[in-house]
C-alpha positions in Angstrom: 0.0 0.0 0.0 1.2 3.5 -1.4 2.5 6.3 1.7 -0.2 8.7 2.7 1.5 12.3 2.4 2.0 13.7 5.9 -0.4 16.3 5.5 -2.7 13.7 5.0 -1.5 12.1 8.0 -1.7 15.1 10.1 -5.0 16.1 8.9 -6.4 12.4 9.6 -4.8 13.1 13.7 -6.1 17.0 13.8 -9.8 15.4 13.0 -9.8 12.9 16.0 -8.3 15.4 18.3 -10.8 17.9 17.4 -13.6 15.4 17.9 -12.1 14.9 21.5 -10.7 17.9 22.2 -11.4 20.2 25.7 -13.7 17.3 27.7 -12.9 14.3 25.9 -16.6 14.0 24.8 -18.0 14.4 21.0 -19.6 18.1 20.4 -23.4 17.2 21.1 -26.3 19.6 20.3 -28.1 20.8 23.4 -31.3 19.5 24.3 -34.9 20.9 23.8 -35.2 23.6 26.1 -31.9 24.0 27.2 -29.6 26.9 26.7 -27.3 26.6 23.9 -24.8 28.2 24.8 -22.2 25.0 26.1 -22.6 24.6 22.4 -21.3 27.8 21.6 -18.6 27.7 24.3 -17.3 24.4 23.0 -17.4 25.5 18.9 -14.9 28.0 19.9 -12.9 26.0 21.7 -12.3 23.7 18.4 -11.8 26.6 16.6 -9.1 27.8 19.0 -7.7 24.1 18.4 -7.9 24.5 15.1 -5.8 27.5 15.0 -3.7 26.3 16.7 -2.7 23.1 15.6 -3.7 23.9 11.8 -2.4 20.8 9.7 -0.8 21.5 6.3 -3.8 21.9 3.4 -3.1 21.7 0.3 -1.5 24.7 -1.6 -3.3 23.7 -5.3 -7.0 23.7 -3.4 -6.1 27.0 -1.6 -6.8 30.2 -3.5 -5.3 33.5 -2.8 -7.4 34.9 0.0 -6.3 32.1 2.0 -9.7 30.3 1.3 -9.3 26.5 1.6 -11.3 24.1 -0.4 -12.3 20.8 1.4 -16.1 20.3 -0.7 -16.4 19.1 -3.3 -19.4 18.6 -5.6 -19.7 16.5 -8.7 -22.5 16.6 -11.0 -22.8 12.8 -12.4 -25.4 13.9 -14.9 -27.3 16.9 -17.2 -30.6 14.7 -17.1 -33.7 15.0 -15.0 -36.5 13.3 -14.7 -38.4 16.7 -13.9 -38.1 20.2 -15.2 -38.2 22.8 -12.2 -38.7 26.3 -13.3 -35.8 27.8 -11.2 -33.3 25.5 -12.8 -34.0 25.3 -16.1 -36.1 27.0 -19.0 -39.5 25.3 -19.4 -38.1 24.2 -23.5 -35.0 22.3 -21.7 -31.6 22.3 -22.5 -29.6 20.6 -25.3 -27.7 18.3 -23.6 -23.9 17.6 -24.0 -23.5 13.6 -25.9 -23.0 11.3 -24.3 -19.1 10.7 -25.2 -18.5 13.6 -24.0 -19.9 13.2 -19.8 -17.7 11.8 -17.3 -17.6 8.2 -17.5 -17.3 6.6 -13.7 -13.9 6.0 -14.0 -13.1 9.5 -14.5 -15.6 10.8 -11.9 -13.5 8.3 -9.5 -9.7 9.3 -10.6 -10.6 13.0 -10.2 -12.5 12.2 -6.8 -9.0 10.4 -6.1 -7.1 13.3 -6.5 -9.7 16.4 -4.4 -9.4 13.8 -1.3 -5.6 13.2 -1.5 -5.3 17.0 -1.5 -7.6 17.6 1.5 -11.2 17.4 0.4 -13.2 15.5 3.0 -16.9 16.0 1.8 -17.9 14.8 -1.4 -21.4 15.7 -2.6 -22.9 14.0 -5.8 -25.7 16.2 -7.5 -27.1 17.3 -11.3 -29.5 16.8 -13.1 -30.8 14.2 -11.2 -27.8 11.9 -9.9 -30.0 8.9 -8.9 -31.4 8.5 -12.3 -27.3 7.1 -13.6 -27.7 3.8 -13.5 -24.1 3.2 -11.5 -25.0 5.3 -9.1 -24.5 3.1 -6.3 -21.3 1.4 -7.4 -19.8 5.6 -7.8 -20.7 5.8 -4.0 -19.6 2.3 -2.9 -16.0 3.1 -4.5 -16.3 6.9 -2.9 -16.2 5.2 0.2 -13.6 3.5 -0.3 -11.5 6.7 -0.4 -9.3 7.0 2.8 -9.8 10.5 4.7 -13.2 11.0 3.1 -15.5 11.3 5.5 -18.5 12.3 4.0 -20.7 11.5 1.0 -24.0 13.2 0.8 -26.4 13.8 -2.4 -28.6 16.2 -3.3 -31.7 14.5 -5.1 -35.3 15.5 -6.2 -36.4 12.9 -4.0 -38.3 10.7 -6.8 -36.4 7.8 -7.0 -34.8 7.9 -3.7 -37.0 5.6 -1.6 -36.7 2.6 -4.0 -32.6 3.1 -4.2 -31.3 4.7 -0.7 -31.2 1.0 0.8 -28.9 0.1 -1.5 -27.2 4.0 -1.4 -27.0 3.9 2.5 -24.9 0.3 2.0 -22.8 1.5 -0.2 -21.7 4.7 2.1 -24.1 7.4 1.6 -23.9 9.5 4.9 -25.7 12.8 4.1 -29.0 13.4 2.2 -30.5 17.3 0.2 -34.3 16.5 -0.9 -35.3 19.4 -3.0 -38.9 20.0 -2.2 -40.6 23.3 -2.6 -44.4 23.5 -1.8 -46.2 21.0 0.5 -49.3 21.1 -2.0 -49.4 18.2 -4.8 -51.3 20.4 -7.6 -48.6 23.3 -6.8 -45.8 21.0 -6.9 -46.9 20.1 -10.5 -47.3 23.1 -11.8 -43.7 24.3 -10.2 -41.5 20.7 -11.4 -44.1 20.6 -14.4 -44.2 17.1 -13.8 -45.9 14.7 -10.8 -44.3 12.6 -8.4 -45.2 14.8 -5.1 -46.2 11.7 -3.1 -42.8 9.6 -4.1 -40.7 12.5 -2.8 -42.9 12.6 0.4 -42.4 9.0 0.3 -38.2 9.2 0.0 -38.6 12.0 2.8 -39.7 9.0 5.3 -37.6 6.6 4.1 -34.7 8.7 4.8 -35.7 9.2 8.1 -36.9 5.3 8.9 -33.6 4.3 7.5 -32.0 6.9 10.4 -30.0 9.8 8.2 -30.7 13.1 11.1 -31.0 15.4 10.4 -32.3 15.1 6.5 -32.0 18.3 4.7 -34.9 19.6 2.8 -34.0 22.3 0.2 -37.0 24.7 -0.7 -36.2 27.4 -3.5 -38.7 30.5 -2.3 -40.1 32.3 -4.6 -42.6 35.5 -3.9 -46.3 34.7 -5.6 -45.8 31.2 -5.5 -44.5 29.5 -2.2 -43.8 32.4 0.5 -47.0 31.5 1.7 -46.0 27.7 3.0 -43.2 29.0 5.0 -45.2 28.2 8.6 -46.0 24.7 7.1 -42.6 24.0 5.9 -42.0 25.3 9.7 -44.2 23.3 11.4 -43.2 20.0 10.0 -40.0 20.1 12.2 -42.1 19.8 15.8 -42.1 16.0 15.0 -39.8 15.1 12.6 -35.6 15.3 12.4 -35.7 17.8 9.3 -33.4 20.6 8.1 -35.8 22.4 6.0 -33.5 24.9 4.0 -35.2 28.1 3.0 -33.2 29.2 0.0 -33.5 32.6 -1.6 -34.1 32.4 -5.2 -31.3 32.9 -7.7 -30.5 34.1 -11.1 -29.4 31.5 -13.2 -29.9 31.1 -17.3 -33.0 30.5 -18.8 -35.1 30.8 -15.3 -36.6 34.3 -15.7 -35.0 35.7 -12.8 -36.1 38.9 -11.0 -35.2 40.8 -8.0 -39.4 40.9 -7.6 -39.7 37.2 -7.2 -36.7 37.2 -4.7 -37.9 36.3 -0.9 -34.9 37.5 1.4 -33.7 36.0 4.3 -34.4 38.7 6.6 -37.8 38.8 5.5 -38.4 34.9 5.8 -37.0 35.1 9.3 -39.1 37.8 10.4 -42.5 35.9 8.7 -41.1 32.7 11.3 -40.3 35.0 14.5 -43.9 36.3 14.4 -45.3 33.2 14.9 -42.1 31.3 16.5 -40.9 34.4 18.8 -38.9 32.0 20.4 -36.7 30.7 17.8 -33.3 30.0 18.8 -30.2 30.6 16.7 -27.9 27.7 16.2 -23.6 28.3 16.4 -22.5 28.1 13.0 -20.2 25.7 11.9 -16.9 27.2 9.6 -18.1 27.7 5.8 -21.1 26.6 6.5 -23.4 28.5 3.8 -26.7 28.2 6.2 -27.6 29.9 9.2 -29.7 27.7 11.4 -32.3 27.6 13.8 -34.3 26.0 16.4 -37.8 26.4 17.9 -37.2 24.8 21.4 -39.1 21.3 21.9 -38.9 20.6 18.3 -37.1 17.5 16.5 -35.5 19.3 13.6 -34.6 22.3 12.4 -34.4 25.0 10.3 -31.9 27.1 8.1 -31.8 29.6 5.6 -29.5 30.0 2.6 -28.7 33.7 1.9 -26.4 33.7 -0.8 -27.9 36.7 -2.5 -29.0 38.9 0.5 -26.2 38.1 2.5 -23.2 36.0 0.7 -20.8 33.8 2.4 -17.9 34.0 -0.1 -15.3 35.1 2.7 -15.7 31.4 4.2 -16.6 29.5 0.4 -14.6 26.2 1.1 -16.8 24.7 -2.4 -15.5 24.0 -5.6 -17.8 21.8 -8.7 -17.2 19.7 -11.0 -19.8 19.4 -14.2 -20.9 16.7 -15.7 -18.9 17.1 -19.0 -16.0 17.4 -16.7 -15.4 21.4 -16.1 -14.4 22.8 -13.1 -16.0 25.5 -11.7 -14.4 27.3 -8.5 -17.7 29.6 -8.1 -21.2 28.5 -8.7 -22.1 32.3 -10.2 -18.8 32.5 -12.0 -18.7 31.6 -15.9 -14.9 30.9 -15.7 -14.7 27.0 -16.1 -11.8 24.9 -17.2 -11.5 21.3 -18.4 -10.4 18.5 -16.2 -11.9 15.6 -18.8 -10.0 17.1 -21.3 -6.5 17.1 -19.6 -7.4 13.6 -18.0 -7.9 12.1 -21.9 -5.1 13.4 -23.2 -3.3 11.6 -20.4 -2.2 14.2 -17.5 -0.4 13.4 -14.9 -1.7 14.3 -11.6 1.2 16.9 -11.1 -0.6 17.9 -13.8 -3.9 17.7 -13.1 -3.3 19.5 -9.4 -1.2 22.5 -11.6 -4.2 22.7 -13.5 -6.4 23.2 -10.7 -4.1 25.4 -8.6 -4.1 27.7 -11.7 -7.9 28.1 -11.7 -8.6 27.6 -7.6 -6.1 31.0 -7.3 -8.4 33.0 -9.9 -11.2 32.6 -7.6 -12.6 36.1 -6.8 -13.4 37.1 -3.3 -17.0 37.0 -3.9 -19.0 36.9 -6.4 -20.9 40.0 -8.4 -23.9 40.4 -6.9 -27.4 39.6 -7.3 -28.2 42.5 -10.7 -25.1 41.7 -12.0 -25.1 38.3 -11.6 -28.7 38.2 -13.4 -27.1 40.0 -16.3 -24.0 37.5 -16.9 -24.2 34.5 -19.2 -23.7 31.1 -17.2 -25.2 28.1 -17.1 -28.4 27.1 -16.0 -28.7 25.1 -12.6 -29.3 22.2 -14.3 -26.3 22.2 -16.1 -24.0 23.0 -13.4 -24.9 20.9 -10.7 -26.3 22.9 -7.7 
């Protein structure tokens, strides 16, 4: 068996100290009711470590503000088996031929190379990742990678019931359901397609099968869903959900407008009028959510503020397309070829100079909300959340 670099080594040690760092115990979440501030105390007190005994990272994944890039998503395909109106136009896309898409093996060498460098979270998205038919056997080799410790998905929920006891075998670890009214005609008319009552259905399997807390991503969008905020709210009193309010974004093709846009501030305020006791969680380091809690209550709930608020300063995220581009910002239209390097035979000294190269053009945050609507990019679809 090949030598794992050092910093691999040292990152692998740094991970189980943190986890037992300051009382020996793992980081729990307080209880319902109680304050939450030993949580609070005991996040900075990992940071502290952290700082402290900071294990080398990768230079190639770090880009010149210092920002360090341990996420990683991979979009394993352009298709979808439903055709939401935020991601893509209602006409579709053309899609890229199939020659030209990732095979597995290339999805697996590249996933090789982002964990040896420091990436420890893999996320699989689209399209719709659970419609590839080797879904399983990508996440089943995934977790065979050593110092990657998670593997999540973020799925429309259809076909996730049937397949996540044979995903959850093979390693899956962390679930996204994208679900964005609680009402089965408006659900049609916003995926233009049915299948409300499967999603539900992959919703409860997720949660029988014991993933907590799973994510629920919900796109709001003034005139359509604002009004099911309390619902989406109210299903976290008895179940272990993260429901995800997400402001809507401007992507190509989805008829974007600063109108439709629901803010963060505004959401929060709709929730504190009827939840006055809603308790903010401690945020976790580049996490893009800020999260909170109605005390008694199973789950949770968090909102995603990357127009109103942005979290580039902390961005630790880079993507990888289906036809094999990576992109180091989700609103940026820079992209650069990994498929093509890796078919003409690259080495991975290569490969990581590659990357380096594009990682250390990253901006420091993207251009904001008008301009962003004004730029040419991708649609959603096409990039892969």
């Amino acid at each position: 068996m090949a030598m794992r670099p050092v910093s691999w080594m040292l990152r692998r040690v740094l991970r189980t100290s943190t986890r037992n760092c300051s009382s020996g115990a793992p980081v729990t979440q307080p209880r319902p009711g109680e304050s939450s501030q030993p949580a609070a105390e005991e996040l900075s007190r990992r940071r502290k470590f952290l700082r402290e005994h900071t294990a080398p990272f990768s230079a190639f994944l770090t880009d010149s503000f210092g920002r360090q890039h341990s996420y990683l998503r991979i979009s394993l395909t352009e298709k979808c088996n439903l055709r939401c109106q935020y991601c893509m136009p209602e006409e579709g896309v053309p899609l890229t031929p199939k020659a030209d898409l990732l095979t597995a093996e290339e999805v697996l060498a590249l996933a090789r190379l982002f964990v040896k460098e420091g990436v420890d979270k893999i996320r699989l998205t689209g399209g719709e990742p659970l419609i590839r038919p080797d879904v399983v056997d990508i996440v089943a080799q995934l977790h065979q990678l050593e110092g990657l410790r998670t593997i999540g998905v973020t799925t429309n929920g259809i076909n996730l019931a049937r397949l996540l006891p044979q995903l959850q075998k093979a390693g899956l670890n962390a679930i996204n359901i994208s679900l964005d009214t609680l009402v089965p005609a408006k659900f049609e008319f916003i995926v233009r397609r049915r299948g409300f009552h499967k999603v539900m259905e992959g919703i409860h399997k997720a949660i029988d099968l014991g993933y907590s807390p799973v994510k629920v991503n919900c796109v709001v969008m003034r005139g359509l869903n604002e009004d099911e905020l309390l619902d989406f709210v109210a299903l976290t009193e008895g179940l272990p959900l993260d429901i995800r309010f997400i402001e809507y974004m401007p992507f190509d093709g989805n008829k974007w407008n600063f109108k439709k846009m629901v803010s963060y501030k505004e959401m929060l305020d709709t929730v504190q009028q009827r939840w006055p006791e809603l308790e903010k969680l401690p945020e976790e380091e580049s996490s893009t959510a800020k999260t909170f809690k109605i005390p008694g209550y199973q789950g949770q709930i968090s909102f995603i503020t990357s127009m109103s608020e942005h979290f580039c300063g902390t961005c630790n995220r880079l993507r990888i397309t289906a036809d094999g581009n990576l992109k180091v910002c989700l609103f940026g239209n820079s992209e650069v070829s990994l498929r093509d390097h890796l078919r003409m035979g690259a080495s991975e000294e290569e490969l990581l100079t590659i990357i380096g190269a594009a990682v250390r053009r990253k901006k420091r945050q993207h251009a904001g909300m008008f301009n962003i609507s004004q730029m040419k990019n991708r649609p959603m679809i096409l990039i892969g959340g």
